[in-house]
N, C-alpha and C positions, 0 to 999 in steps of 0.2 A: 572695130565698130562695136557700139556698147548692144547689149541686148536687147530688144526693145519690154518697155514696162508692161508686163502682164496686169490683165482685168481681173477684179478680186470682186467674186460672189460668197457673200461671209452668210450666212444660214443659221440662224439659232431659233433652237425650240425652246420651250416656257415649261421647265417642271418635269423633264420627260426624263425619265428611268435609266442605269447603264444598260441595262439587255431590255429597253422597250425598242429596241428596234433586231433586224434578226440578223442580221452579220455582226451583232453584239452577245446574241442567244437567246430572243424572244423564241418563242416556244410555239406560240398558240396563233399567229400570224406572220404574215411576211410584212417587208416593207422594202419591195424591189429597187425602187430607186434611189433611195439611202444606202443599199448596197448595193445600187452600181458605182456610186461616189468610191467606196472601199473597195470595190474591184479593179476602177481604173487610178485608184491612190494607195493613198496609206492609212493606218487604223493604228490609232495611239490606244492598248488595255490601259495603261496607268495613265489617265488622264482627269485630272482635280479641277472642281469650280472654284472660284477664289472664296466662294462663299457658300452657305446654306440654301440663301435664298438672294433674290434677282436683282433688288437696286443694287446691293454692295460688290454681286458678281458684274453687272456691266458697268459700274462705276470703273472696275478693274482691267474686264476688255477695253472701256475708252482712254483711259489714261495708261496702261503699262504697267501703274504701282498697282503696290496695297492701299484697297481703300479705304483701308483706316487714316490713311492721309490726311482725306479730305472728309470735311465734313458729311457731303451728304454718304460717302461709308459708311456712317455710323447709324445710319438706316436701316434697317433688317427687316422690311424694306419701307420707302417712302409710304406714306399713308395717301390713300388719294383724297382722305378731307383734311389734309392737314395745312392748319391755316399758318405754317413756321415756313416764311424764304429760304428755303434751303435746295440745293441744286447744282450740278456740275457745273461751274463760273464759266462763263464765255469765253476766259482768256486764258483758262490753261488747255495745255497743247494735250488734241485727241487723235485716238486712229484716224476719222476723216479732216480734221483739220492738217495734219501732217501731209499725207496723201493728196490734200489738194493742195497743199504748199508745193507738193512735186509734181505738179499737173494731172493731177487728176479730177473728175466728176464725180461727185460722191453725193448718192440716193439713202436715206435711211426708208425701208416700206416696214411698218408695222409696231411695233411696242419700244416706247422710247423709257419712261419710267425714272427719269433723271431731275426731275424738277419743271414748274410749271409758268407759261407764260405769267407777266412778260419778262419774268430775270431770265428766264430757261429756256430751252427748247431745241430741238437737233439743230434747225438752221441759227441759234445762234455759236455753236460747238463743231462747226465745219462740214455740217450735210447742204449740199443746195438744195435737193429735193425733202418731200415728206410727207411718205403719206401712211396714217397709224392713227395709233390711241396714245397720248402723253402718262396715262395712270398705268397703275400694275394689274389690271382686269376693266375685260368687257367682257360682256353677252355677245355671244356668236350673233346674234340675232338684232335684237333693238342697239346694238352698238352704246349702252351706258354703262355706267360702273355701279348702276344700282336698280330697284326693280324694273319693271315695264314701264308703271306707270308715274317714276320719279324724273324730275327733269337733270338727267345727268347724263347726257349726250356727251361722246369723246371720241369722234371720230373727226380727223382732220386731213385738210390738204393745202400745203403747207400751212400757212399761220389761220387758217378760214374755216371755220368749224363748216362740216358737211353733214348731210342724209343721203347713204344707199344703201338700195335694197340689197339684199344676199347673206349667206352666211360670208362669216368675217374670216376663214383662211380661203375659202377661194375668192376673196374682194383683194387679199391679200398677194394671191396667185397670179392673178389677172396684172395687176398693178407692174407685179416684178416682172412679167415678161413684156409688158408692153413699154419698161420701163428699158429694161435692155437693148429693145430693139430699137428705143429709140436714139441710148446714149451709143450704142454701137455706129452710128450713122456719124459720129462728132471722129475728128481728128484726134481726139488723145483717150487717154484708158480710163477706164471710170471703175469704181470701188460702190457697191449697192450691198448696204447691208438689211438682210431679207429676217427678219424677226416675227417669226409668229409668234402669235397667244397660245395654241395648240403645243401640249395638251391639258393646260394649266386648267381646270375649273372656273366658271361654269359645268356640267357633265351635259353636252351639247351636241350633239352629231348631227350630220346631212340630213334630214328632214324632222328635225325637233323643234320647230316652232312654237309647238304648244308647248313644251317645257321651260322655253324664253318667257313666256306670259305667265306660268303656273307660279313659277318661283318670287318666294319674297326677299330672300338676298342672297346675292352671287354664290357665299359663302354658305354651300346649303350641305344638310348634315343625310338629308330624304332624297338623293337622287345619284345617280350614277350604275353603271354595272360595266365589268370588266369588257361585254360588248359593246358599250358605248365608247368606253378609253379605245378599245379597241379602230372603232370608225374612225373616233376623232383623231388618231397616230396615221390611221391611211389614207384620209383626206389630206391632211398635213402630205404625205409620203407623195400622193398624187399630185400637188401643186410644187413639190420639188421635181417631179420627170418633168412639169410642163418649161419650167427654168431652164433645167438641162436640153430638152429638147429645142430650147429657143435659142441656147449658144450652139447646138449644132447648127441648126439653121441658118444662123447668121455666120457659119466657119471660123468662129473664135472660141473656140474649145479647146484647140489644143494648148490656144496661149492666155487659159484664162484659169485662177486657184478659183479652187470652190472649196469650201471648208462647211462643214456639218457640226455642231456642237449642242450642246444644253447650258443654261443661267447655272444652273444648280442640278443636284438630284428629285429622285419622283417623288411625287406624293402619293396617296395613298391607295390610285390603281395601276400603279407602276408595278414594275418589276426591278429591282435592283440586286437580283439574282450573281454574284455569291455574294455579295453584301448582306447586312442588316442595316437597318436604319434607313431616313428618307428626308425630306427639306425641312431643313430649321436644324439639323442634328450636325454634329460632327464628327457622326459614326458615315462610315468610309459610303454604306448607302445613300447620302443625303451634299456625299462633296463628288465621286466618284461619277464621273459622263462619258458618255460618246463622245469621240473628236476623230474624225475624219476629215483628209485633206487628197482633194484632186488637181492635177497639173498633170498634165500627159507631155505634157513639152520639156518636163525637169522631174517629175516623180512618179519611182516607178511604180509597174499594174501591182497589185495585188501583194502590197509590202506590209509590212507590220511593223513596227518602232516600241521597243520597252521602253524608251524614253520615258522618265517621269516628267509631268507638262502638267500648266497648269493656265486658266484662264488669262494670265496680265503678260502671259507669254505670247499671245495671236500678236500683238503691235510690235515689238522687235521682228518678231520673224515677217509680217508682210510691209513692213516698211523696207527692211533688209531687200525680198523681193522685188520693191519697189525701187529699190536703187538709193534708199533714203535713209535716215536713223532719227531716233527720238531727240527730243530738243533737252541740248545739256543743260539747260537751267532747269529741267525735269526729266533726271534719267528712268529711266525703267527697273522695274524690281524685277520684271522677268528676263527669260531667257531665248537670242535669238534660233530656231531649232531651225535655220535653212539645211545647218550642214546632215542633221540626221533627215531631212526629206530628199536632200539631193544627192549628199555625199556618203551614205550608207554609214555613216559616223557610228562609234560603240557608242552604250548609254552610259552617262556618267550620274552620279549620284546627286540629289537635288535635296534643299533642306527648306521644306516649306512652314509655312506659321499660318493657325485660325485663330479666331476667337468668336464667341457668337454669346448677345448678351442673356438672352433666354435660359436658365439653367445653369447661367455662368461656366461657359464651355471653353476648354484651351485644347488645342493642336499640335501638334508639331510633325511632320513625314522626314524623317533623315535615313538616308537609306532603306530600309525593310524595314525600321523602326519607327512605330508612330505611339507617341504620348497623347493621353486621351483625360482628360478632366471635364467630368459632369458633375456639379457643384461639387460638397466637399471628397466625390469620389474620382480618383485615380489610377491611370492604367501604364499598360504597357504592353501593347502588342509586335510580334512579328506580323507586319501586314501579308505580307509576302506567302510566307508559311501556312497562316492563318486569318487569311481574309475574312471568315466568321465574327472577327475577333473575341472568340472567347477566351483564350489563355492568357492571364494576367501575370505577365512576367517581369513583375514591377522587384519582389522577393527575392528574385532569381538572377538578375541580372541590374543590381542597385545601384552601380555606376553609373550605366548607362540610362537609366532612368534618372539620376540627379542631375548626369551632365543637361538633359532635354528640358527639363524643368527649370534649370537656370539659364536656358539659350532663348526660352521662351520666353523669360521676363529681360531678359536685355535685350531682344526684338520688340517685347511690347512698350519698352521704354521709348522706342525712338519713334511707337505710332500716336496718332492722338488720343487723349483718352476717353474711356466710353462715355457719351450725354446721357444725364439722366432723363433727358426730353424728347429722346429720338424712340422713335417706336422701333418695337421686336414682334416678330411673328415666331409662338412657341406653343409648347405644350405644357401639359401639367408635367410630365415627364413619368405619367403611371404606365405607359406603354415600354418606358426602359426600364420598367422595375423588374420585370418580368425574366429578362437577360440579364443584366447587372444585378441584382441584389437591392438595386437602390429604393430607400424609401423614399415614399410619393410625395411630398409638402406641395401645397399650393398654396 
């Protein structure tokens, strides 16, 4: 008799740090219910975004590939006034369109960021449900993408723009567990993917109303304090125990994955502790996240995986779960990891590729070795040895940095090439000068 198909609660935070939570190494807070996930699962340390930042990372959670593939990849990330059709096509095959190809219910609650009606949209890409903001920010608060008093409301349910009241991760919170309890009641396994904004900017916590109103755009340079990141991660934390407490409740916990991750690395009150670097960089602080995975019916309490993993790797492996595989007219560029969740598998070595157009940035992680290019300067680090990455061991070891340099341009050959039209989200790059040596051009 086949196994029956486990319920998949997929959890992704917005911008949040590798040690912004404390079964990762946060320091200065807890964040218990994220580490009960790691307690009754597993905890991947080498775990990569596909990207810097969030369209091009969840481009890469929905489809498998790199999302350089596809056009809206080329986004770093989508603009929310951008008046260019661009968007994940309806008709290529995603995590919940797969999934409910194999009877599944599939909810997206919270930040979709993929393009906007009416070419786009999660219910046209295989969510039934939906309920979020379509853009890459809102206010905790008046729910727009821009000040108080602009008309850029972007809170929906499903295709029907709404108003409510409350802060936007427990409107979030609310939704996912009502929304469980309700797909739990249906005859077949349903897939909710639970997306918050938190702890992306706005700098917003549990009763900052006034600071919804004060601010002239999202993007504010005058506000925040590491107490506030702070609330804003354990609010987040708190509407994750309410999740979990609602698959206890309902006695499908033991057959249900929960997975815990981040789009990309933190921004600027994060912690990315032994890192440097944070989103928009391709320094190991700005690609490097949490990934925790729970199954108590297949994986066991309190494991750890050196597995190197990386974001376009979640769709093989819960499909796999699922009993299902990606559609071979569009295979996967990742890697299925059931066997190191279930079958305590050794880690084998992975050979990943970035690119980020800001800075003109290239990647490469092959083994302990990752090649680093920020505009005309180039590196060569043991990440492993030296996760700082300060030893440039480009000099020292010039085989092995020629081989990575040319593995990288015949990887980049076969993705599409960068638009001069798509936006980047960057810096001047006088923050890496300070580390690197490099000089500042803007």
């Amino acid at each position: 008799m086949a196994a029956p198909q486990p319920n998949i609660v997929f959890i992704l935070a917005d911008d949040l740090g590798y040690a912004d939570v404390s079964c990762y190494g946060r320091r200065d807070f807890e964040t218990p219910n994220i580490d009960r996930i790691a307690a009754d699962g597993m905890r991947f340390p080498q775990a990569y975004a596909n990207s810097a930042v969030c369209t091009a990372s969840r481009t890469a959670l929905m489809t498998g590939q790199y999302q350089y593939r596809l056009a809206i990849g080329l986004e770093e990330p989508l603009h929310s006034r951008s008046r260019r059709k661009i968007g994940l096509p309806p008709d290529h095959p995603t995590l919940p369109s797969l999934l409910k190809a194999a009877g599944y219910r599939t909810a997206l609650i919270g930040k979709w960021h993929l393009g906007k009606l009416p070419e786009f949209g999660p219910l046209q890409s295989g969510y039934e449900q939906f309920y979020g903001f379509r853009g890459g920010v809102l206010d905790y608060y008046t729910h727009k993408f821009g000040p108080a008093d602009s008309d850029t409301d972007d809170l929906w349910d499903g295709d029907i723009p709404v108003r409510h009241q409350g802060y936007l991760t427990d409107l979030l919170g609310d939704r996912a567990v009502a929304t469980i309890e309700q797909l739990t009641r249906a005859d077949r396994p349903f897939f909710v993917s639970l997306h918050f904004n938190a702890p992306h900017w706005p700098w917003e916590a549990p009763g900052d109303e006034a600071e919804a109103l004060r601010i002239k755009s999202l993007l504010h340079f005058d506000g925040g304090t590491q107490r506030t990141y702070q609330r804003m991660v354990q609010r987040m934390d708190l509407q994750i125990g309410r999740v979990l407490q609602a698959l206890d409740g309902t006695g499908i916990a033991n057959d249900t994955i929960v997975v815990f991750t981040s789009d990309n690395g933190g921004e600027r009150y994060s912690d990315t502790w032994p890192f440097i670097g944070r989103k928009s960089e391709l320094l190991e602080g700005g690609l490097r996240i949490p990934a925790i995975v729970r199954w108590p019916a297949r994986v066991p309490r309190e494991s750890v995986s050196e597995q190197v993993m990386i974001t376009m790797d979640w769709l093989p492996t819960l499909l796999a779960a699922a009993g299902t595989a990606p559609d071979p007219a569009c295979p996967s560029d990742g890697m299925n990891l059931l066997p190191w969740l279930t079958e305590d598998a050794t880690p084998v070595p992975r050979k990943l590729f970035w690119r980020y157009k800001n800075l003109a940035q290239e990647a490469v992680r092959d083994g302990d070795w990752k090649y680093l290019k920020i505009r005309d300067n180039t590196f060569l680090f043991d990440v492993v040895q030296d996760p700082l990455e300060r030893a440039n061991l480009k000099d020292r070891y010039p085989d092995v940095y020629a081989r990575l340099i040319a593995e990288w341009h015949e990887w980049n050959r076969m993705m599409r090439p960068l638009d001069p039209e798509s936006f980047t989200l960057g810096f001047t790059g006088a923050e890496l000068a300070d580390h690197f040596e490099i000089e500042s051009r803007t």
